[in-house]
N, C-alpha and C positions, 0 to 999 in steps of 0.2 A: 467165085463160083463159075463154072465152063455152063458153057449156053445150050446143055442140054438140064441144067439144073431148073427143075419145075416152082413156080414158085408158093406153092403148097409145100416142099420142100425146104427151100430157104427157110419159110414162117416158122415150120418144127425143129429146125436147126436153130433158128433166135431162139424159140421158148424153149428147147431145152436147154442150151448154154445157159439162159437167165435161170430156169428149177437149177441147174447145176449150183449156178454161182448162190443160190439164195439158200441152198441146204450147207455148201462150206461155211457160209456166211453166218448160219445160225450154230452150226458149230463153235465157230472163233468166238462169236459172241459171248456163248456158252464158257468159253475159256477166261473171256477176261472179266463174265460175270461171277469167276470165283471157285468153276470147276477145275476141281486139280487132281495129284496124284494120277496113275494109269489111266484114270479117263480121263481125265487133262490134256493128256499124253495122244490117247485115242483120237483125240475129238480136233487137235490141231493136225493130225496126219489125214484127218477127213477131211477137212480143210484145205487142203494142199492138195490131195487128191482128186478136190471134187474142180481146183481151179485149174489143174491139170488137164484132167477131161474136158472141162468146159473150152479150154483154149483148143485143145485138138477137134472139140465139135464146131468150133469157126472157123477153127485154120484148115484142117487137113482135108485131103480131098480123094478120089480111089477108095483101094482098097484100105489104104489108114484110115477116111473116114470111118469104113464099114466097120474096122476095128476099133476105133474109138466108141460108136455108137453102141455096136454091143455091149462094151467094156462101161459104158456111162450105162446100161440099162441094168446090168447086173451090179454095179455100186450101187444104187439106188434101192434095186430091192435087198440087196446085204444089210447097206444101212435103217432102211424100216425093219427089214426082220429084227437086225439086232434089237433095235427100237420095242420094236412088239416083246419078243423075247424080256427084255427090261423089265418091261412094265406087267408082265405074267408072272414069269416061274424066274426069270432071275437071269443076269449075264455076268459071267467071270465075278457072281458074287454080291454082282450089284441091283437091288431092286430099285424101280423107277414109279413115282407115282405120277398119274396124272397132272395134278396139281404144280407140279412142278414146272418151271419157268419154262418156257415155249415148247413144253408136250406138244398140246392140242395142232398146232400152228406146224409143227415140224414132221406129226401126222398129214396134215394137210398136201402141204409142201411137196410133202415126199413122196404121196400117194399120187396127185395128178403128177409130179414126174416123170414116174414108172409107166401111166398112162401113155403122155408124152411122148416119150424119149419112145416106146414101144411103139407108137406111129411113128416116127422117126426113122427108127431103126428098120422098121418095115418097107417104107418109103426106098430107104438107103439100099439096103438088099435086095427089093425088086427091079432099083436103077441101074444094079449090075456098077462097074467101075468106068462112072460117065469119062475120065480121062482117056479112057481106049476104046472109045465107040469111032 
């Protein structure tokens, strides 16, 4: 991080990398606890995406950060929407009950993320692009 990076800053770049990494992570789980077919499919590209992002929210720096963080704040609320969606009126067919293995938890999860990452991303955007200060 360049040494105009605040470290209120740095702190929401750790904890979103970690909501990142811990929402792919319940995903994968999710897969090799036995969800298969198209969501199977779903839920390991969430996976992958979400480590994706999380690595670009501790590597990159500029205006890639500022693109990564957007880009981690809007998976995030994709992913619960889809989630709420699920558990309501239905997605590509699939309804989701609560009851069901790490619901509540992936609620959780995904909600202070969104929180999160949305300080984050605030943070990041008002820093402007600290490599060209």
């Amino acid at each position: 991080m360049t040494s105009t990076t605040t470290p209120a800053l740095r702190v929401m770049r750790i904890l979103s990398t970690l909501l990142l990494l811990a929402t792919g992570g319940i995903h994968l789980f999710l897969v090799f606890d036995g969800v298969g077919g198209v969501l199977g499919v779903l839920f390991v590209l969430n996976a992958v995406a979400a480590l994706v992002l999380a690595i670009g929210m501790a590597a990159l720096r500029g205006r890639l950060l500022q693109s990564a963080t957007v880009l981690s704040l809007l998976f995030l609320i994709a992913t619960l929407g889809a989630l709420l969606l699920a558990l309501t009126v239905g997605l590509f067919g699939i309804t989701e009950v609560w009851t069901f293995t790490l619901v509540p938890q992936t609620v959780v999860v995904e909600s202070v993320g969104i929180v999160v990452l949305a300080v984050t991303t605030v943070l990041v955007l008002r820093g402007g692009t600290p490599g060209r200060r």
